[in-house]
C-alpha positions in Angstrom: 2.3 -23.9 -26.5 1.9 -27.2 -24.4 1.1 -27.0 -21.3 4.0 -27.9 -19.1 4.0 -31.4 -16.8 1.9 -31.6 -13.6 3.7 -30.9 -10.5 5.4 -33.5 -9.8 7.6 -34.8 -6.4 11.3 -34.6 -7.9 10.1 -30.7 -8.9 9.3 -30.4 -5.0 12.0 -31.8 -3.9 13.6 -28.8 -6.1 11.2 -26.4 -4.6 11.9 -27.1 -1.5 15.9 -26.8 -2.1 15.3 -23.5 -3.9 13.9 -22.1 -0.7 16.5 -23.1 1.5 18.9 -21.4 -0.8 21.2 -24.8 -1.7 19.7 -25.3 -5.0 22.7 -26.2 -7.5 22.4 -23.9 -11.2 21.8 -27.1 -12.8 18.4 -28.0 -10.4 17.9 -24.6 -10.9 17.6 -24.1 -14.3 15.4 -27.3 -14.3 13.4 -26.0 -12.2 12.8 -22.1 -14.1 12.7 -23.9 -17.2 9.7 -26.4 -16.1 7.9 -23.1 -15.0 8.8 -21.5 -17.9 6.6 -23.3 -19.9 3.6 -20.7 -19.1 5.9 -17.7 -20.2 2.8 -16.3 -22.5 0.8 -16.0 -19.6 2.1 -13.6 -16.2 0.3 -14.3 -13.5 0.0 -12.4 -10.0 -1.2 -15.1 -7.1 -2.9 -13.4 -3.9 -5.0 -14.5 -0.9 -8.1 -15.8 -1.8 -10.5 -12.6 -0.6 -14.4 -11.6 -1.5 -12.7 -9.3 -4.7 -10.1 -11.8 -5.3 -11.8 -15.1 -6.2 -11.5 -16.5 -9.2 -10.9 -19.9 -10.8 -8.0 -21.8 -11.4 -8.4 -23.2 -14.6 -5.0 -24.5 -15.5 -4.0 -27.9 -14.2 -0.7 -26.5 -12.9 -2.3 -23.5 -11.0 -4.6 -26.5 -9.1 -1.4 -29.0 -8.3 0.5 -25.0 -7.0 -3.0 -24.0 -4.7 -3.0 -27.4 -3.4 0.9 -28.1 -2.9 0.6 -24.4 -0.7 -2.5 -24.8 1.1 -0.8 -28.3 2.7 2.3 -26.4 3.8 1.0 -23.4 5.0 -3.3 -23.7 5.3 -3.9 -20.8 3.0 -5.9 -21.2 0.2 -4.8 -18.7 -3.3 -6.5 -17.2 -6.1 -5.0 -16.3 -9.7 -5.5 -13.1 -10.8 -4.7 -13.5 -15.0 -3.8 -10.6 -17.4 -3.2 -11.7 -21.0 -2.0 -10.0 -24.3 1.0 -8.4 -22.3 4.0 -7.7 -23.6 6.3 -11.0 -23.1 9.5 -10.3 -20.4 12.1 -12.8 -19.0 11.0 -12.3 -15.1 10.9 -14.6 -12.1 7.4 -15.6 -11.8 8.8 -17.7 -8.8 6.7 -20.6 -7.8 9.1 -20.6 -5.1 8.2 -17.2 -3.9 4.5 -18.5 -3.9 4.8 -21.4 -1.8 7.7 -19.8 0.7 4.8 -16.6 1.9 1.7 -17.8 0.4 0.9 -14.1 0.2 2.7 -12.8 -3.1 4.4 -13.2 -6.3 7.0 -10.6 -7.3 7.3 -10.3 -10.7 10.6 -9.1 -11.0 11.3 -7.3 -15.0 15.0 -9.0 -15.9 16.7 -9.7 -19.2 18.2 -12.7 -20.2 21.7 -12.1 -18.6 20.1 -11.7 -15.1 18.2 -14.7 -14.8 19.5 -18.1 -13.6 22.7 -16.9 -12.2 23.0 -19.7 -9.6 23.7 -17.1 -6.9 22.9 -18.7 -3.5 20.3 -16.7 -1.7 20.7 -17.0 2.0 17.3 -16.4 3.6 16.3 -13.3 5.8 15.9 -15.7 8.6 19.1 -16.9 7.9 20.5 -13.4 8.3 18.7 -12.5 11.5 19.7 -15.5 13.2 23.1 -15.3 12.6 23.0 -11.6 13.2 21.0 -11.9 16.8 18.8 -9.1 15.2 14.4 -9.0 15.7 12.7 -7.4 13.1 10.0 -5.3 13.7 6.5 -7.2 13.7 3.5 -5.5 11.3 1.9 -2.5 11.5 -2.0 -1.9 12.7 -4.4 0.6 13.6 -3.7 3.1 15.9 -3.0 6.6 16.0 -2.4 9.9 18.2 -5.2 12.7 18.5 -4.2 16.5 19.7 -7.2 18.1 20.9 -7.7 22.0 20.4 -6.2 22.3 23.9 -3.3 20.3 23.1 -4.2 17.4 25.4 -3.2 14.5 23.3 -5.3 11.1 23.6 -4.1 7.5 21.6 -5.9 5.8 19.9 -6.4 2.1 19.8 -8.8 0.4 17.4 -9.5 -1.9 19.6 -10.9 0.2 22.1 -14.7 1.8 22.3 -16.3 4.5 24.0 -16.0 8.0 24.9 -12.5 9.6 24.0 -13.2 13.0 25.0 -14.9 16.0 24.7 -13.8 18.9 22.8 -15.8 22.3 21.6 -19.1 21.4 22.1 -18.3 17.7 20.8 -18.3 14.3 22.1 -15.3 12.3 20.7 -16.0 8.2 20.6 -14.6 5.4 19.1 -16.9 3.0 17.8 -16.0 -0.1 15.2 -12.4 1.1 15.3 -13.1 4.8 14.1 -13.0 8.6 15.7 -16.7 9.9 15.8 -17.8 12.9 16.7 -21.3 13.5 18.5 -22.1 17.5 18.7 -23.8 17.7 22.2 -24.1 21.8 22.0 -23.6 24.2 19.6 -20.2 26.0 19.4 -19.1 29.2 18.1 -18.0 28.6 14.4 -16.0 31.3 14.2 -13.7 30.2 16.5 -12.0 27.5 14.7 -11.2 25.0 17.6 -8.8 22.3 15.4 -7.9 18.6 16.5 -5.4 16.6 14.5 -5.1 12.8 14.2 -1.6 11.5 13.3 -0.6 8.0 12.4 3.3 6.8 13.1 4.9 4.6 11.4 3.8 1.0 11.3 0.3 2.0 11.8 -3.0 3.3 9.5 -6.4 4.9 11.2 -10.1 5.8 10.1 -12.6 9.0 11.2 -15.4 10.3 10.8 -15.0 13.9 10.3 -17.9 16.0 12.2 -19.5 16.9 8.8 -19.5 12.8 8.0 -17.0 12.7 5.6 -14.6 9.6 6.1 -11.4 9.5 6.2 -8.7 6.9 6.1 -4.8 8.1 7.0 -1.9 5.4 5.9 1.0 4.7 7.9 3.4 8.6 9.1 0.2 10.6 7.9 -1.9 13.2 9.7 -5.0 15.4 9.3 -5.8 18.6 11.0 -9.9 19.6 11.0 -12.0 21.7 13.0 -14.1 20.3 15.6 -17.2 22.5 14.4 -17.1 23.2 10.2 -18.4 26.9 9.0 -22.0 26.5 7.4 -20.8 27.4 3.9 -17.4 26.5 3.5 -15.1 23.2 4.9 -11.2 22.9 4.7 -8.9 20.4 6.2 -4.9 19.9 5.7 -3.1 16.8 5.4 0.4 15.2 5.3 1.6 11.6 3.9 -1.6 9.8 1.9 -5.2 10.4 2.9 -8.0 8.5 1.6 -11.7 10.8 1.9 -15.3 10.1 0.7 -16.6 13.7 1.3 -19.9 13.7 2.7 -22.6 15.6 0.7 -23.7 18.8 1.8 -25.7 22.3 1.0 -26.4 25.6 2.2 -29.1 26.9 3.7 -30.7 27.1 0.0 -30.3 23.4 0.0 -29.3 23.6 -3.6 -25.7 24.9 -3.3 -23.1 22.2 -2.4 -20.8 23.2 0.5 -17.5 22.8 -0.8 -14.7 20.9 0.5 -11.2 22.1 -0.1 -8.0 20.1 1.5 -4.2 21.5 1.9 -1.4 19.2 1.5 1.9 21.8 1.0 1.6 23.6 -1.6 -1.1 20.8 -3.2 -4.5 22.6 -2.7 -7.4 20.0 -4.1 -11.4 21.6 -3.9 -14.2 19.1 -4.0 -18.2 19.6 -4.4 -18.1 16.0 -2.7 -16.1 13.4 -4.1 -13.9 10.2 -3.2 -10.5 10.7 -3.5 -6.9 9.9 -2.0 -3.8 12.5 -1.9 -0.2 11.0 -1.6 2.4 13.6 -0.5 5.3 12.4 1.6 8.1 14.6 2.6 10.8 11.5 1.1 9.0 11.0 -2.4 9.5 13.3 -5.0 6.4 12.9 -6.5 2.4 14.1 -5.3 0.4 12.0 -6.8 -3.9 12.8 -6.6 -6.1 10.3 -7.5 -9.8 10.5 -8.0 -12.1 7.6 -7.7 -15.5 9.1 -7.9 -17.1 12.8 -8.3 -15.0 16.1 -9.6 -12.1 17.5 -7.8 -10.4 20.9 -9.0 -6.4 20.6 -8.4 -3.7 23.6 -8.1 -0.4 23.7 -6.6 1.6 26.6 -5.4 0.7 30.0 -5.7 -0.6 31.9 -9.3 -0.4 28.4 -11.0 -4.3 27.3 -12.9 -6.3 24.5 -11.3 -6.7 21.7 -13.4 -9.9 19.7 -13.0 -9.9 15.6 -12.3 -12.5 13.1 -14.1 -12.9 9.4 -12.6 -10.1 6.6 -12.5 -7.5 9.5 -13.2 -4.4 10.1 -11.5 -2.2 13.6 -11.6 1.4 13.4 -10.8 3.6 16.3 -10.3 7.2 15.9 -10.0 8.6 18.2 -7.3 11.7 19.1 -9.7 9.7 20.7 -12.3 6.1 21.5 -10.3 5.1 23.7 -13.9 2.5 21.0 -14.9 0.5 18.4 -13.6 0.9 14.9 -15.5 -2.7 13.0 -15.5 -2.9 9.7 -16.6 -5.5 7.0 -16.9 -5.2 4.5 -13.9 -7.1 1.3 -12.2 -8.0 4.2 -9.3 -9.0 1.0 -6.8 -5.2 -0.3 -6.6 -3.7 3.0 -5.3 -6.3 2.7 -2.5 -5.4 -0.8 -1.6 -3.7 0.0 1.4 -6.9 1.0 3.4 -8.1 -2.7 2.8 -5.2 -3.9 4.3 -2.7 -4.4 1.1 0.5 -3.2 -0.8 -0.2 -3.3 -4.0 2.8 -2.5 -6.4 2.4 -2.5 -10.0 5.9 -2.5 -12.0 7.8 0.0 -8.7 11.1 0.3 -8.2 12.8 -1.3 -5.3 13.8 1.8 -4.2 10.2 2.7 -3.6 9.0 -0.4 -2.5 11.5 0.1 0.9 10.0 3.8 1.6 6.6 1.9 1.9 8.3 -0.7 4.1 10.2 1.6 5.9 7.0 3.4 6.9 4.5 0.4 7.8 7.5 -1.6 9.6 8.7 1.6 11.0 12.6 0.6 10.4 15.3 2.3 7.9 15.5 0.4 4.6 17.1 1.2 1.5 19.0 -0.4 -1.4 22.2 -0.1 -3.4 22.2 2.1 -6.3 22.6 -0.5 -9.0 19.4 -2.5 -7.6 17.3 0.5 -6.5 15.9 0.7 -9.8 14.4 -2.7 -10.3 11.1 -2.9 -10.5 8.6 -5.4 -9.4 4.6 -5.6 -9.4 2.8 -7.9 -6.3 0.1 -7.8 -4.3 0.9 -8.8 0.0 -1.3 -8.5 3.0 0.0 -5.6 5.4 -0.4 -8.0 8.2 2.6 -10.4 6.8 6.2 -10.3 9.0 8.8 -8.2 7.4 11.0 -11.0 7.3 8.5 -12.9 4.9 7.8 -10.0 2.4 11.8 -9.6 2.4 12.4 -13.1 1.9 9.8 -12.9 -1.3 11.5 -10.2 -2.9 15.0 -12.2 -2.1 13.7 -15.4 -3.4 13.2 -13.4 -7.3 17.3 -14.9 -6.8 18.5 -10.9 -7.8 18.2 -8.8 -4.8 19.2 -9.8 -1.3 19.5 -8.1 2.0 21.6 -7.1 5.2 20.3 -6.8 8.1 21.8 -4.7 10.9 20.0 -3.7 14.0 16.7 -1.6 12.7 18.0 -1.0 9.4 17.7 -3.7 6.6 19.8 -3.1 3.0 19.1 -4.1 -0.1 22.1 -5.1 -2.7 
């Protein structure tokens, strides 16, 4: 196949007509049909970052980085998967230049596609509706010491937090650290918990030095002083942990590491690994990035042990049996770096996430809650421009009332 014209001014004039939603079906299909013409390759475009740089070796891919770093000063980088089975999608060059952040890549058959629907954007809606959506999420969360003080948590801040059993609580570099100044009884289990609301994400330092990462509506609950041969901790939402190393007075035997999440119970030797169990998803989904982990869930049910760059799945409907698949492991812990990162989800799904990091109610129709799309977007993007991304794909759009956005 030819390689399709340069980029040329009447197609902008096009572009820019498609993103103010008055595009006529005949400009339109001009317009998908010039783009078109790199159907055998899909293509997801991100911000230019340390582990996303890579060339741009098509001419068209140059005139696109070019045409969006003048509007918007943001350079982008192509991330290229070939051999993949061929779909009609929008690949939307106007998605690209209209958040300089994503590219949906919504799955559609040939009936969907070019329907010359006029797609009024969100900040159309908003400003005919008088409503303000909610800004981005960040870092921040709310710690409940064992004697029930509670203490937030700004990333921004530094210092000494508190103290609590026999422990010095700082932040330092935006995380909870724990300094033990005396000795405390072990067998008294003194607990603090760290919860994150909606619309923000948090890190910690366990006092053993295992790390831990909470995304947005999440919480763990840890002792302030571990037992010497034994270490357990119990989490809600998704949790991200790189278990810190550690033996017994033998200095030969590993003390374990075992985490609660329900009725998910996960025992490590030391390991990195991140646990996703929301209340309003029906699936728990374990994924193991590096080490050994030993999975069960619910009570007489056998363990089933994790290898590297798999991910088990159990559906809450039938919790039998645990389905573990073969994954890219780094992806599901894109959101501790600061991304969504969706890889052919439903729409349906894609709104819990927003609903959680924008702390709002969203949800979608029936008959669209099933699409699926696959994109990569910085956390730190406005609502309005991640919703005006997936309404630029021309096949969802959405209503926005107050703090609830819908999706039809």
């Amino acid at each position: 196949m030819s390689a399709p014209e340069k980029f040329p001014e009447s197609l902008q004039s096009l572009l820019d007509a498609y993103l103010k939603g008055n595009i006529s079906v005949a400009d339109k299909e001009r317009l998908m049909e010039w783009y078109e013409g790199f159907s055998d390759i899909e293509a997801d475009v991100v911000l230019e970052s340390p582990s996303s740089k890579q060339s741009i070796k098509e001419a068209i891919w140059q005139e696109v980085e070019a045409n969006v770093e003048a509007k918007t000063g943001l350079k982008l980088a192509v991330r290229r998967s070939k051999g993949r089975q061929r779909r009609l999608s929008y690949r939307s060059i106007a998605a690209v230049a209209a958040a300089a952040m994503l590219i949906f890549l919504a799955g559609l058959w040939g009936e969907q596609l070019l329907t010359g629907k006029k797609t009024a954007s969100v900040a159309d809606l908003t400003e005919n509706q008088g409503v303000q959506l909610a800004a981005q999420g960040h870092h921040g969360a709310l710690l409940t010491l064992s004697t029930g003080q509670q203490v937030e948590l700004d990333s921004s801040g530094a210092g000494k937090v508190a103290t609590d059993g026999g422990a010095t609580l700082l932040l330092a570099d935006g995380k909870l650290l724990y300094k033990n100044d005396a000795v405390a009884d072990a067998r008294v289990r003194l607990e603090n918990k760290v919860v994150t609301p909606k619309g923000k994400q948090f890190s910690l330092v366990l006092p053993d030095g295992t790390k831990v990462w909470l995304n947005a509506a999440s919480s763990i609950t840890y002792p302030v002083q571990f037992a010497k041969d034994s270490r357990s901790v119990n989490v809600t939402g998704e949790v991200y942990f790189e278990v810190a190393h550690l033996t017994k007075a033998d200095h030969l035997t590993r003390v374990p590491f075992e985490v609660q999440s329900g009725a998910l119970k996960i025992k490590v030797l030391g390991t990195h690994f991140d646990i996703r169990n929301y209340a309003d998803e029906n699936k728990v989904r374990t994924t193991l990035l590096e080490g050994q982990v030993s999975i069960s869930y619910g009570a007489n049910r056998d363990a089933r042990t994790m290898r590297p760059g798999q991910q088990a799945v159990l559906n809450r409907e039938t919790p039998d049996h645990f389905t573990v698949n073969q994954i890219d492991a780094k992806r599901t812990i894109a959101w501790k770096d600061g991304l969504f990162d969706f890889k052919d989800e439903t729409l349906e799904d894609i709104l819990k996430e927003v609903s959680r990091w924008y702390d709002i109610q969203a949800s979608a129709d029936p008959s669209k809650g099933k699409l699926r799309f696959s994109g990569v977007v910085s956390k730190r993007a406005e609502l309005a421009d991640l919703l005006n991304v997936l309404s630029a794909t021309g096949v969802v759009h959405f209503k926005i009332s107050k703090n609830e956005v819908y999706g039809y």
